[in-house]
Every structure is written in structure tokens, then in C-alpha cells.
KEKE-3310 file (N, C-alpha, C; in steps of 0.2 Angstrom, whole numbers, plus 5000, padded with zeros to 4 digits):
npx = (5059:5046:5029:5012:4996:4979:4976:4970:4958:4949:4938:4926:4911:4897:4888:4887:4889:4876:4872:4878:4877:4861:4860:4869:4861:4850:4854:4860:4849:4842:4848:4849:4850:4856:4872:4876:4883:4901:4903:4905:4910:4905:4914:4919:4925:4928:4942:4945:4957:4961:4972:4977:4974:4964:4950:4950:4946:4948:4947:4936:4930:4931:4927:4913:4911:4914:4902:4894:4895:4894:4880:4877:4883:4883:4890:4904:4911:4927:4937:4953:4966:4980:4990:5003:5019:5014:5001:5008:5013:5002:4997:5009:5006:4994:4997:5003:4997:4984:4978:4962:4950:4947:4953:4955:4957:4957:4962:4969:4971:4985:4992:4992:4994:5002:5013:5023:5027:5033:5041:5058:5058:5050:5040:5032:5022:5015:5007:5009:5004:4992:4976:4963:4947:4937:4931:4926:4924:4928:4935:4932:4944:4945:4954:4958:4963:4972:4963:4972:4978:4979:4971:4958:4950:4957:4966:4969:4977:4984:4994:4997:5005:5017:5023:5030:5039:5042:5038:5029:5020:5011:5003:5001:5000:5008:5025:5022:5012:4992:4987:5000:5004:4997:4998:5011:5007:5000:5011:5018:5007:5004:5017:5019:5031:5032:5034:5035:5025:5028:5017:5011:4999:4984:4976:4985:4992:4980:4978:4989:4988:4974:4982:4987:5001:5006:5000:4991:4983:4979:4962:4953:4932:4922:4931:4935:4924:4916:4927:4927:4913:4913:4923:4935:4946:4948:4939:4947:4946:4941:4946:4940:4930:4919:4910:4904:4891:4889:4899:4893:4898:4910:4924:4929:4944:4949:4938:4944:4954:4966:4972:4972:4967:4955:4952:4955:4957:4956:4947:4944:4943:4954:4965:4975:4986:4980:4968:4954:4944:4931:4926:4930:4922:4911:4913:4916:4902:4892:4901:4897:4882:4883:4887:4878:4866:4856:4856:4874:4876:4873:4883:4893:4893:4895:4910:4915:4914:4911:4904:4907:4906:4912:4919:4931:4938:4937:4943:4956:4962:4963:4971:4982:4983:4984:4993:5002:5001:5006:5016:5022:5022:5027:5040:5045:5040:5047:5047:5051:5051:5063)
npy = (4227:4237:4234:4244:4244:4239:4236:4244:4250:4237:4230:4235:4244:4254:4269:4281:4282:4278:4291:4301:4292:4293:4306:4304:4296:4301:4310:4300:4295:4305:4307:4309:4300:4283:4281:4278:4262:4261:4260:4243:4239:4231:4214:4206:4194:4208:4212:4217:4224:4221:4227:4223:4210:4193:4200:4212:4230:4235:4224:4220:4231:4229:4218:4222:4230:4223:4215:4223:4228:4216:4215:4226:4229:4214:4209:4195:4200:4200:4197:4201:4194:4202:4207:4215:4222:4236:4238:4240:4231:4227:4238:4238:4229:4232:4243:4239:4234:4232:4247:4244:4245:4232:4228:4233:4243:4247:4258:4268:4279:4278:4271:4278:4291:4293:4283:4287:4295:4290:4280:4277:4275:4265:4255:4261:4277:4285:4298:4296:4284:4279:4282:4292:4284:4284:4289:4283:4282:4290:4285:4290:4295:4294:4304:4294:4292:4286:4281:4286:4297:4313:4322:4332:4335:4343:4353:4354:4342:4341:4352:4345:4337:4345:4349:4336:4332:4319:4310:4307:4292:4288:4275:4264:4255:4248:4256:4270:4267:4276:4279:4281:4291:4300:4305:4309:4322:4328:4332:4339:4349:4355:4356:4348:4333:4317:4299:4289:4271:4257:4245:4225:4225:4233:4229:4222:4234:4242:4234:4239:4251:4251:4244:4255:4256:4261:4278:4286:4285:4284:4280:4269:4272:4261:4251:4258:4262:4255:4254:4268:4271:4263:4269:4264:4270:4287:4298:4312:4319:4320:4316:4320:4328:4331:4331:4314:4303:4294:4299:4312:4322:4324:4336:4338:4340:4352:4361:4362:4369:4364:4360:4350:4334:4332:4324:4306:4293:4285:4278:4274:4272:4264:4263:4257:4270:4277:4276:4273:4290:4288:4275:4277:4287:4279:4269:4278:4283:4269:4265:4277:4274:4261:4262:4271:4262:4255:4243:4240:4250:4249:4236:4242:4253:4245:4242:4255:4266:4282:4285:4294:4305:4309:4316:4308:4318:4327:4318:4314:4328:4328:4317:4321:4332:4326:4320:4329:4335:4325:4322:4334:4331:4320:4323:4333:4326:4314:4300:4291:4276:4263)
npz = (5123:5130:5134:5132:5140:5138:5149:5159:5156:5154:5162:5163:5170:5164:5166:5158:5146:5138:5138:5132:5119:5117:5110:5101:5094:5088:5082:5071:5066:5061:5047:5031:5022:5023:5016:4997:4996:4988:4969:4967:4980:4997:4989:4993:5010:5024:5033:5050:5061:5077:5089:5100:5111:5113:5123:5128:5129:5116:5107:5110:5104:5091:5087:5091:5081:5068:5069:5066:5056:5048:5047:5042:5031:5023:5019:5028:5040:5049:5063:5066:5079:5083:5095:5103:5109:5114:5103:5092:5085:5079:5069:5063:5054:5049:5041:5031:5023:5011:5002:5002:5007:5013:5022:5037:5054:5073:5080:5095:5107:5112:5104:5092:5094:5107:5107:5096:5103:5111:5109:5102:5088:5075:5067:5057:5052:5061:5057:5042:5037:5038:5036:5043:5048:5054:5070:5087:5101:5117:5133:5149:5165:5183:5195:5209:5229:5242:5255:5269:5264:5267:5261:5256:5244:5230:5228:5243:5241:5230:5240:5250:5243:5237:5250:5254:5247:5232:5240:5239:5229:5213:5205:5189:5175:5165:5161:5151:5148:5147:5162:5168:5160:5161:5175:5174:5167:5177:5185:5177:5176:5189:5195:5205:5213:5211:5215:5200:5200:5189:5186:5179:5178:5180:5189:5199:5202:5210:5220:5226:5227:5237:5248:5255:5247:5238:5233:5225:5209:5193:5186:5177:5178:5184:5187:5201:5208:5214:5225:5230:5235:5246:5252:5254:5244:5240:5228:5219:5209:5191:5173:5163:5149:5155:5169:5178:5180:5188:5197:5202:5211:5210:5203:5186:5181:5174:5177:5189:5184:5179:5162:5147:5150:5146:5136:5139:5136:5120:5104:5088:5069:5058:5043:5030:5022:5009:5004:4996:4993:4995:4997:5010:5014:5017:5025:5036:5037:5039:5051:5061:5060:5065:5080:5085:5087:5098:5105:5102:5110:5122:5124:5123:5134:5142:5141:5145:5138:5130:5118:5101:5086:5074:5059:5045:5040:5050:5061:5058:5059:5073:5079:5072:5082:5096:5094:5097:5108:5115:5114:5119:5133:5135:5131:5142:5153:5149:5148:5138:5127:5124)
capx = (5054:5040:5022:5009:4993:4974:4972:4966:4952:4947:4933:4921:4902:4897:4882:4888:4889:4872:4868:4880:4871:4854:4863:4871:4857:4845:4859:4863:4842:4837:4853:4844:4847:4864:4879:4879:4891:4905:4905:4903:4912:4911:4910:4921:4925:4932:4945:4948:4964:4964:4980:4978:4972:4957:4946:4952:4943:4952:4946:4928:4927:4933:4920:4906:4910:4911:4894:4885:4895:4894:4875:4876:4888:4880:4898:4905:4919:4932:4944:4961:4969:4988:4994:5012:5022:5008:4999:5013:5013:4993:4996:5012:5001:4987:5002:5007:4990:4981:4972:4956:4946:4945:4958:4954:4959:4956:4966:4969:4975:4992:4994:4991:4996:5008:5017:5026:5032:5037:5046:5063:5059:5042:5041:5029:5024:5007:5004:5009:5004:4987:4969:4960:4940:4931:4930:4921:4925:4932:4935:4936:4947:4946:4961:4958:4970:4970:4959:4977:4980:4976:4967:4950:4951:4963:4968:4975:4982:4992:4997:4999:5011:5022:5024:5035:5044:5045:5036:5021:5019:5004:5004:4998:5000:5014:5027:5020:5001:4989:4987:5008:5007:4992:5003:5018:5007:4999:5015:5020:5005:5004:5023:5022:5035:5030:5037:5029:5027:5023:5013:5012:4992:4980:4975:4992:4991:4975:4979:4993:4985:4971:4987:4991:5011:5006:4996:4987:4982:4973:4959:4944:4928:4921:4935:4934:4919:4913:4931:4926:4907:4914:4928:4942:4945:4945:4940:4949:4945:4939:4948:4934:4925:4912:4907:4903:4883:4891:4904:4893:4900:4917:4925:4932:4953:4949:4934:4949:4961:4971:4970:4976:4964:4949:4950:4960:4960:4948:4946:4943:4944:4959:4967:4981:4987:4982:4961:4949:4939:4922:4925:4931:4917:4907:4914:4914:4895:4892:4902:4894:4876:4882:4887:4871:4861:4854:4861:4878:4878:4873:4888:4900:4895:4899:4917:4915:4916:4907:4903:4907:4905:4918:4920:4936:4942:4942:4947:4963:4964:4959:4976:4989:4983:4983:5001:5007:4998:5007:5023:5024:5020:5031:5047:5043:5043:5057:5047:5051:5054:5068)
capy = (4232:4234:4235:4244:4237:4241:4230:4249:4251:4231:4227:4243:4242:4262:4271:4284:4282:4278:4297:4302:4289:4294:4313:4303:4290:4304:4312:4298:4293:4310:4309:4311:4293:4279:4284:4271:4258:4264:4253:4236:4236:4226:4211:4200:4197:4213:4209:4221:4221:4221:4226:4219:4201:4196:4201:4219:4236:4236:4218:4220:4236:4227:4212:4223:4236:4217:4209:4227:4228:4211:4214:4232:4226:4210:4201:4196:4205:4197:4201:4197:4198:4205:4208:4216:4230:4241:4240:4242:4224:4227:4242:4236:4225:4237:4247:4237:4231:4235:4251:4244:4245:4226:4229:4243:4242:4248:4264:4270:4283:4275:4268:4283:4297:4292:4278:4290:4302:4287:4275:4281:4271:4265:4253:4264:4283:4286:4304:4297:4277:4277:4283:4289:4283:4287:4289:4279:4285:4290:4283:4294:4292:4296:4301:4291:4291:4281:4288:4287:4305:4316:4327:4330:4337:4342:4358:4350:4336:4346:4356:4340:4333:4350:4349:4331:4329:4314:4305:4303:4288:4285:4268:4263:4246:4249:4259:4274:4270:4281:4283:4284:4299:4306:4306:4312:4327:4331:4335:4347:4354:4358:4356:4342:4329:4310:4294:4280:4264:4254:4237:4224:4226:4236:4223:4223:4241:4242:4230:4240:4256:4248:4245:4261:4255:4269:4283:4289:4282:4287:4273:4270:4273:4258:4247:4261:4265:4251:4256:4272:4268:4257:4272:4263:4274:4293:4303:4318:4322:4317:4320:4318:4332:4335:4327:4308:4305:4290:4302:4320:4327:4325:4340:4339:4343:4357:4365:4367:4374:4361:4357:4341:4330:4332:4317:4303:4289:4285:4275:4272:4266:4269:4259:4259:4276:4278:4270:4278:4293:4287:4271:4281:4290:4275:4264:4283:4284:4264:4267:4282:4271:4256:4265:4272:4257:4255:4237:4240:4258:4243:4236:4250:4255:4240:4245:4263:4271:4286:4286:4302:4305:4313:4315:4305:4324:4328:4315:4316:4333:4326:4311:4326:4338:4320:4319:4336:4335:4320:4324:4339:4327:4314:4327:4337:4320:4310:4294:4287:4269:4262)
capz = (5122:5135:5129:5135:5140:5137:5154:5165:5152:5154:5165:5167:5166:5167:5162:5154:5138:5135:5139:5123:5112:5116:5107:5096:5092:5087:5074:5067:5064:5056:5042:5026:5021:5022:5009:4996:4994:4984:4965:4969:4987:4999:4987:4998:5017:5026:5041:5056:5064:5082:5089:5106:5113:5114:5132:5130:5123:5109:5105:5111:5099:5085:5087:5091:5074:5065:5070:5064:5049:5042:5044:5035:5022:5018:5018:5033:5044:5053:5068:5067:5084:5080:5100:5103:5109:5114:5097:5085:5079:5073:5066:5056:5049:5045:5037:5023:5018:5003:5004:4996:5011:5014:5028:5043:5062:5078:5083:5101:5110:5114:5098:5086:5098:5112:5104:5092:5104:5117:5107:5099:5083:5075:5059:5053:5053:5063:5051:5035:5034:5039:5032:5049:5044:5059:5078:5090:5107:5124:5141:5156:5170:5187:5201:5217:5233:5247:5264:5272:5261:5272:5259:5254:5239:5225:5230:5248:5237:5228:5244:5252:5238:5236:5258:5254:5239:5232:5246:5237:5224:5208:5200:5183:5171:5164:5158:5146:5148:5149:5169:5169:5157:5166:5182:5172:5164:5181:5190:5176:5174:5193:5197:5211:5213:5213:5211:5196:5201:5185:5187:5176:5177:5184:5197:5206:5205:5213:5226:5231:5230:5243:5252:5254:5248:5234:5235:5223:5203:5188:5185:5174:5185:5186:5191:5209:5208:5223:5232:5232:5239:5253:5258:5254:5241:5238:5222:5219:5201:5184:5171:5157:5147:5158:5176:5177:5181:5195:5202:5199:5217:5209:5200:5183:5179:5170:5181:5193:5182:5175:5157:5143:5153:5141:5132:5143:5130:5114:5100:5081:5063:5054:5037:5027:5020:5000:5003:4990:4997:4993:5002:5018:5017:5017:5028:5041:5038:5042:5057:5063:5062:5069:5085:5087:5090:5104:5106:5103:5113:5129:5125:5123:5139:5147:5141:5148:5130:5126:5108:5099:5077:5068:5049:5044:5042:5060:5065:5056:5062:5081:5078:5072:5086:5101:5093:5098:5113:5119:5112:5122:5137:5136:5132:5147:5159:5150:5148:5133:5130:5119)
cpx = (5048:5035:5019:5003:4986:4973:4968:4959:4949:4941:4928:4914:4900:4890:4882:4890:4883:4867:4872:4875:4863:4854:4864:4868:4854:4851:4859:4855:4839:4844:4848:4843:4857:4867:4878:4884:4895:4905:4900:4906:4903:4911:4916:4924:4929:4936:4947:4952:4964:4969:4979:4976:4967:4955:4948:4948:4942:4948:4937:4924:4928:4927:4914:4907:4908:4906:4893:4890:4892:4886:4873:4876:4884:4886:4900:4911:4922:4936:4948:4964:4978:4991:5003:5014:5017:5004:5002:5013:5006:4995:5003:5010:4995:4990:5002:5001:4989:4976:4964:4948:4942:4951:4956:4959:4957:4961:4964:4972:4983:4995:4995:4994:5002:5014:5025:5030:5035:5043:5050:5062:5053:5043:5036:5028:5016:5004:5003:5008:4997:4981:4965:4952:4936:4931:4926:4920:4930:4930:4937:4941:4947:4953:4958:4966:4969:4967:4965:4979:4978:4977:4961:4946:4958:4967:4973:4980:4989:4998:5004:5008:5018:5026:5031:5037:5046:5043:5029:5022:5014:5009:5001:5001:5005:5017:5023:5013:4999:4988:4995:5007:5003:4994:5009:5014:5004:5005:5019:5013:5002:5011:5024:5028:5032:5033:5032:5032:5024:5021:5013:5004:4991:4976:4979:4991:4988:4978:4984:4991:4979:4977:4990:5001:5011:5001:4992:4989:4977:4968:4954:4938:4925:4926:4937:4931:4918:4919:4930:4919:4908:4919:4933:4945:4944:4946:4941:4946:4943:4943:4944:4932:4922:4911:4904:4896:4885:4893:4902:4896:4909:4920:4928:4941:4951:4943:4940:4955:4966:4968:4973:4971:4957:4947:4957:4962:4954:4953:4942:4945:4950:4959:4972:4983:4984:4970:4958:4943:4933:4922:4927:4925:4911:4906:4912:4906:4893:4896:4898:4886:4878:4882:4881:4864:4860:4857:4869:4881:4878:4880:4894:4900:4896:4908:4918:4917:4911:4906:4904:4907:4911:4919:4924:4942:4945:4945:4954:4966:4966:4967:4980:4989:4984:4991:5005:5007:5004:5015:5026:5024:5026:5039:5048:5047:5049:5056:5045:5052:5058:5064)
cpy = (4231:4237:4241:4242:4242:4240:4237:4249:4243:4230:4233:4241:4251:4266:4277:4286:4280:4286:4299:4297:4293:4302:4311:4299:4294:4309:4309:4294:4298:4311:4306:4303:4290:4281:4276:4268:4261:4259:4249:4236:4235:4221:4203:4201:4205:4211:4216:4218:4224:4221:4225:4212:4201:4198:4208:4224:4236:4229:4220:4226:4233:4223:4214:4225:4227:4216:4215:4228:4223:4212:4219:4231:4221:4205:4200:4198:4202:4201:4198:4201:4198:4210:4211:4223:4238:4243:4240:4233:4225:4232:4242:4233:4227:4241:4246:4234:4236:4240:4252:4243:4237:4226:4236:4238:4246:4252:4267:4275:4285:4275:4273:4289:4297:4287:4280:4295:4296:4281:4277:4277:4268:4259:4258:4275:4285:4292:4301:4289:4275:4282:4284:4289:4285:4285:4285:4281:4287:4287:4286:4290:4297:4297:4299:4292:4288:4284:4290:4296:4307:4324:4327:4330:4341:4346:4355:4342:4338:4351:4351:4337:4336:4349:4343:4329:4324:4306:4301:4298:4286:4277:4270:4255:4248:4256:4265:4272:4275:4283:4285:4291:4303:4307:4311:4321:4331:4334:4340:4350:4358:4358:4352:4338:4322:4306:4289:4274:4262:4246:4234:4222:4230:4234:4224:4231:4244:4240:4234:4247:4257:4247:4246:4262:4260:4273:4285:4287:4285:4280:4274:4271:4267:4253:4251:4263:4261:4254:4265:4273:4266:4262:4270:4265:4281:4297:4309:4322:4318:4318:4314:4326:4335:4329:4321:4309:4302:4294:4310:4325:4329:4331:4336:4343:4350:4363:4368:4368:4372:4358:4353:4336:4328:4325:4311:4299:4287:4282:4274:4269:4268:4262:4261:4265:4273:4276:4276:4283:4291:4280:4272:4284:4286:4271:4270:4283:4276:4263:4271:4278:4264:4258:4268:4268:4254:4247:4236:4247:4253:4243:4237:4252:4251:4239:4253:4268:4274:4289:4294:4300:4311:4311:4311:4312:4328:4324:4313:4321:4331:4323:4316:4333:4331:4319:4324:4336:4330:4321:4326:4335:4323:4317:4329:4329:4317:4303:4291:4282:4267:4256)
cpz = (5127:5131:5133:5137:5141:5143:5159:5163:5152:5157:5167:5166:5170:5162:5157:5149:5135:5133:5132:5118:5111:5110:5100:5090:5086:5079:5068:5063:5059:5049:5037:5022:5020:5016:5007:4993:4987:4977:4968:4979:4991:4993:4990:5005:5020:5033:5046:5061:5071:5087:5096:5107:5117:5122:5131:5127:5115:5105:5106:5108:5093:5085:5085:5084:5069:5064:5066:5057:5045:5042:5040:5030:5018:5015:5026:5035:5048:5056:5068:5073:5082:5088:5100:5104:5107:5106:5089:5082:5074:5068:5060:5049:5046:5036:5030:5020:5012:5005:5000:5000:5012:5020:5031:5051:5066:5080:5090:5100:5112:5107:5093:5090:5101:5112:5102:5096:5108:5114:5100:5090:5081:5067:5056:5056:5053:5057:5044:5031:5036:5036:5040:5047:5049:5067:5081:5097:5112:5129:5146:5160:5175:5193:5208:5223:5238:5252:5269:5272:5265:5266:5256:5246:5233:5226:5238:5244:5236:5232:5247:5248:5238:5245:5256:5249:5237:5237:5244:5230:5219:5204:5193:5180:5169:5161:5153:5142:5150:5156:5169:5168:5160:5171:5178:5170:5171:5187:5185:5175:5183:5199:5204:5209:5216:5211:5207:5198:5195:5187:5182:5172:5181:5190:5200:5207:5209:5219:5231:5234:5236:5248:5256:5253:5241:5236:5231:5215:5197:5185:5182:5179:5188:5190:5200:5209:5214:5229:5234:5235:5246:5256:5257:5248:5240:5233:5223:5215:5197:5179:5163:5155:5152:5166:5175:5182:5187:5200:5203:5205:5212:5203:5193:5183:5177:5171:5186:5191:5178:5168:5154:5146:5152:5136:5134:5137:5125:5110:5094:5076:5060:5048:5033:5023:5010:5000:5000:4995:4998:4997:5011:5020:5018:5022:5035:5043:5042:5048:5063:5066:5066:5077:5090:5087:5096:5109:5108:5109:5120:5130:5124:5130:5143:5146:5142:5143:5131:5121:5106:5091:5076:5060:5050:5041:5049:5061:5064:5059:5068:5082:5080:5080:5094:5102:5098:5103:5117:5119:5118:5131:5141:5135:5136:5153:5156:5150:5143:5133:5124:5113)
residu = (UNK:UNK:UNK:UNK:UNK:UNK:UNK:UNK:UNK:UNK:UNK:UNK:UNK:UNK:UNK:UNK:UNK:UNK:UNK:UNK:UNK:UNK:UNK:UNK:UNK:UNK:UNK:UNK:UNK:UNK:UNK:UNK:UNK:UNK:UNK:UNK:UNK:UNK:UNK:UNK:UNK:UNK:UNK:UNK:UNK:UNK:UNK:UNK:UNK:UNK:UNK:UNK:UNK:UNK:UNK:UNK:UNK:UNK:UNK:UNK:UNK:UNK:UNK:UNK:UNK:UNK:UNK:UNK:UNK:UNK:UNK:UNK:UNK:UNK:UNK:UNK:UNK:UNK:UNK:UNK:UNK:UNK:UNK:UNK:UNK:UNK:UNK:UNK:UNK:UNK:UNK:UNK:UNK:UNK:UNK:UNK:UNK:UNK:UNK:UNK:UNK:UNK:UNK:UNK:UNK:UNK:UNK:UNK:UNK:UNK:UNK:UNK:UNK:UNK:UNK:UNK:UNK:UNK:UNK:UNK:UNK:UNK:UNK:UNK:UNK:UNK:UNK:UNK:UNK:UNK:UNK:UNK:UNK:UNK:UNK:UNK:UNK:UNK:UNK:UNK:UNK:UNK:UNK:UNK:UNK:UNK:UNK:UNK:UNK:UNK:UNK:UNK:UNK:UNK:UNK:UNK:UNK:UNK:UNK:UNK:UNK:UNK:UNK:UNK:UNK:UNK:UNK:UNK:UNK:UNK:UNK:UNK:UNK:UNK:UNK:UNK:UNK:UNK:UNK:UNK:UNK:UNK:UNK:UNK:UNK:UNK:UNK:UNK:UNK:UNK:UNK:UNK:UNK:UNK:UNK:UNK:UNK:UNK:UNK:UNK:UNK:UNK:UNK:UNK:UNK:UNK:UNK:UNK:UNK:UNK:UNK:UNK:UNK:UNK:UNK:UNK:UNK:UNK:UNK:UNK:UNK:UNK:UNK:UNK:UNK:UNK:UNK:UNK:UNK:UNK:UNK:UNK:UNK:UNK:UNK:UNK:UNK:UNK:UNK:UNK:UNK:UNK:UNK:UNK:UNK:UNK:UNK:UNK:UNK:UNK:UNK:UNK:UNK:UNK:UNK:UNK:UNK:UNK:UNK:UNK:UNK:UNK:UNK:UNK:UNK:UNK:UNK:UNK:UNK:UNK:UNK:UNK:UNK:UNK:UNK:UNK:UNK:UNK:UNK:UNK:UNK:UNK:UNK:UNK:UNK:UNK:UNK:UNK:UNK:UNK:UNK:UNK:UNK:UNK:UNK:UNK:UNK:UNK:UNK:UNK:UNK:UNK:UNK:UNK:UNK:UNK:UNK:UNK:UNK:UNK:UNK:UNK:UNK:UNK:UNK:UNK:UNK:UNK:UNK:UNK:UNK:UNK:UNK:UNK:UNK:UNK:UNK:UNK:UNK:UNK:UNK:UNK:UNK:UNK:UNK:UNK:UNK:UNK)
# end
């Protein structure tokens, strides 16, 4: 079974995400006053299940939510790392936990959304086996191409691309990550033809993509940010919300017309299906403030997250609608994995 791998989202340091907190700092300052603990909860340790290994996003969000919990809570929080098959090992094991809110995890984009349409088989059932408690962010992603392309922008990209069919190649880390399927949705949503290369990181990718023996990749912004500075590198698009402060010359996907590319990949809290409302609502609100501290917002953005708040109703809704989105995605390309 191949994994998938957090490794494109690993090494970013980006400033964007401080400009969401300062939004979301002041939100979370003027709330009339902290929800309180449910009962007696917590009254022993809490653990979070990070379903990747450590150095990664996934790991480096678990950690930071820990440290600010155990000093909210008053107990301490623990990270359990639970590594494997893009995710699905941790969140087996979130699964079968007791939903007493002394067991949470770390939910992705891949994990909760693209998993389910990519792989024929699932021990668990992302809709009906989890409790989603609250959101924590996104990560843009930029498309680069090499200066060899001989296009300036997206519009000749695209022309460029349609011209030789098949001759153009994007990378990604493996298999049915996120850059894959942003390559896979960009040739249906503007009917190019390209080949994937998968890599078994983001680094060899890169390096080949500097190369020029591929052509053109979906990438967090920091990890090209200096290669597009220095030229050896060209940004074509964002595909984020809104315009990056780094990259503000660079259009947005959905400025020029193409859309799905609003929220590349994001992360929050989820827990075993069955967990008591009132501790949901508790655990959402102490998420919602730990994020907005000025401390932890630093370093969030040195993993290129910008924080976002959602009830633990949206973001249920947010999960079911990531699902459909991706489904329709991954049916379309054909790049399922067994």
C-alpha cells in the first residue's frame, strides 16, 4: 500500500499566517468569557494522536495544540506519534478509542477527505467514526515551472501545454498527495494533458524540477520562494483564498477562472465518533484560544498554516463537503490507490 507523505508541507517559514491571527487573535480576545469545563473533565492526562512521524506538520500541530492545552487544562497532553499509510494507522486508532474526550487527533486534508475517495478500502469510515471538534488551518500552495517553459503566465501555460500533449510533466511526493491531485484537478478543470511523476519526497522532486527533467509542480511557497527570487523558478499561480503577501504579483486560480483550489490542504481536531457535546464544545472553544496566541500563531507560521475558527459544526459540514469535492476529483483522474 503506498503512503502518502505530509513531506511538501514540511520545512516552510511564511508570514502569512500571522496576518489571519492578528483577525483571528482579536475574535478570539473579545469572546464574552472561556466555556467552562464540562463536569469535572479534564481530571486525567489527555493524549493526541498524531498520525504522522515526528518533524512533519501534522506532528508540529499536535505538539504546539499539547503544550497550550496542558497549560489551559491544568492536566497534561501528550502526543502519540501513530505513522502509516498516509494517516490511516493514527486514525484507526483514534477510531476505536473511547469517546470521552481523553483521546483527540490531528486531522488533514488527505486523511479525512482524499483518503476515502483514493483508497478502495478503509478500516474505518471518515463520515460516521469520528467527532470533528474544531479546525485549525490551511496551507497554500503555489504552481511553479521551470524558466525553460516558455510561458509567462497561466494563460500561455495552458496554451503552451494544449500545443504538445503529453510532453509536459508535474511532479509531487507521492502518489495521491496533495500536489498529485492538484495536477490531476488542474488538467480537468482546464483540459490539458500531462504526465505525473511521483517522488518519494519533495526534495527529489524539486531537485528535478530545478533540473528542468519535469516541468512544472504544486509547492508550499516557502520551500520556492528563494528559487523563484534567484529565477530559477517561475510562479504561475496560487492556489490559496486570496493572494500571498510574499508572492502579491502572483494571481490566484480562481481570479483566473479556475476553481476547487480555495483550500489546498488544512488541518484540525477530530475524536472518536459518540464524544459528549459539551466536552466538544469545550475542547472547540480551548482550541479556537490557543491558536490565537501570539506565541503559538509565530509558530504556526513557521509551518505556513493560516489559522482559521470554526464551530465543530462547520467543520463537520466543511469535512462532508472536502469529501465530495475530492471524490469527484479523484474519479475524474483515475488515481486511486489499492
Amino acid at each position: 500500500m503506498k503512503n502518502f507523505s505530509d513531506d511538501a508541507i514540511r520545512i516552510p517559514l511564511h508570514r502569512l499566517a500571522l496576518l489571519a491571527v492578528a483577525t483571528f487573535a482579536t475574535f478570539a480576545l473579545s469572546a464574552a468569557a472561556a466555556q467552562q469545563a464540562p463536569g469535572r473533565y479534564p481530571e486525567r492526562q489527555v493524549r493526541i494522536i498524531a498520525p504522522f512521524a515526528p518533524g512533519g506538520t501534522v506532528d508540529t500541530l499536535a505538539r504546539e495544540l499539547a503544550a497550550a492545552l496542558t497549560k489551559s487544562l491544568g492536566k497534561s497532553v501528550f502526543v502519540e506519534n501513530r505513522p502509516g499509510a498516509g494517516g490511516n494507522v493514527g486514525l484507526s486508532v483514534l477510531a476505536q478509542a473511547q469517546p470521552d474526550g481523553y483521546t483527540i487527533g490531528i486531522g488533514a486534508a488527505n486523511m479525512l477527505a482524499t483518503n476515502r475517495a483514493l483508497y478502495k478500502s478503509l478500516p474505518f469510515d471518515t463520515l460516521k467514526d469520528f467527532t470533528p471538534v474544531g479546525f485549525i488551518g490551511r496551507v497554500p500552495f503555489v504552481l511553479v515551472v521551470h524558466p525553460d517553459v516558455k510561458a509567462k503566465n497561466f494563460k500561455e501555460l495552458i496554451a503552451l501545454i494544449k500545443s504538445a500533449s503529453n510532453k509536459y510533466s508535474f511532479g509531487s511526493s507521492g502518489q495521491g498527495n496533495t500536489a498529485h491531485l492538484f495536477g490531476e484537478m488542474l488538467k480537468i478543470r482546464t483540459g490539458i494533458k500531462m504526465v505525473h511523476v511521483p517522488y518519494k519526497s519533495s526534495g527529489l522532486a524539486l531537485q528535478d524540477l530545478l533540473a528542468g527533467r519535469i516541468q512544472l509542480q504544486f509547492f508550499t511557497p516557502v520551500i520556492v520562494l528563494p528559487h523563484i527570487k534567484q529565477g530559477s523558478l517561475r510562479a504561475i499561480a496560487v492556489a490559496s483564498a486570496e493572494r500571498l503577501p510574499t508572492l502579491p504579483e502572483v494571481p490566484t486560480l480562481a481570479e483566473l477562472g479556475v476553481k476547487g483550489f480555495d483550500t489546498p490542504t488544512w488541518f484540525g481536531v477530530i475524536a472518536p465518533a459518540g464524544m459528549p457535546a459539551p466536552i466538544v464544545s469545550f475542547l472547540n472553544d480551548q482550541i479556537r484560544r490557543a491558536i490565537a496566541q501570539p506565541d503559538v500563531a509565530r509558530r504556526l507560521a513557521q509551518e505556513d498554516v493560516q489559522p482559521d475558527y470554526m464551530s465543530s459544526v462547520r467543520f463537520d459540514a466543511f469535512i462532508r463537503e472536502e469529501v465530495a469535492h475530492w471524490k469527484q476529483v479523484v474519479d475524474e483522474s483515475g488515481a486511486a490507490i489499492d
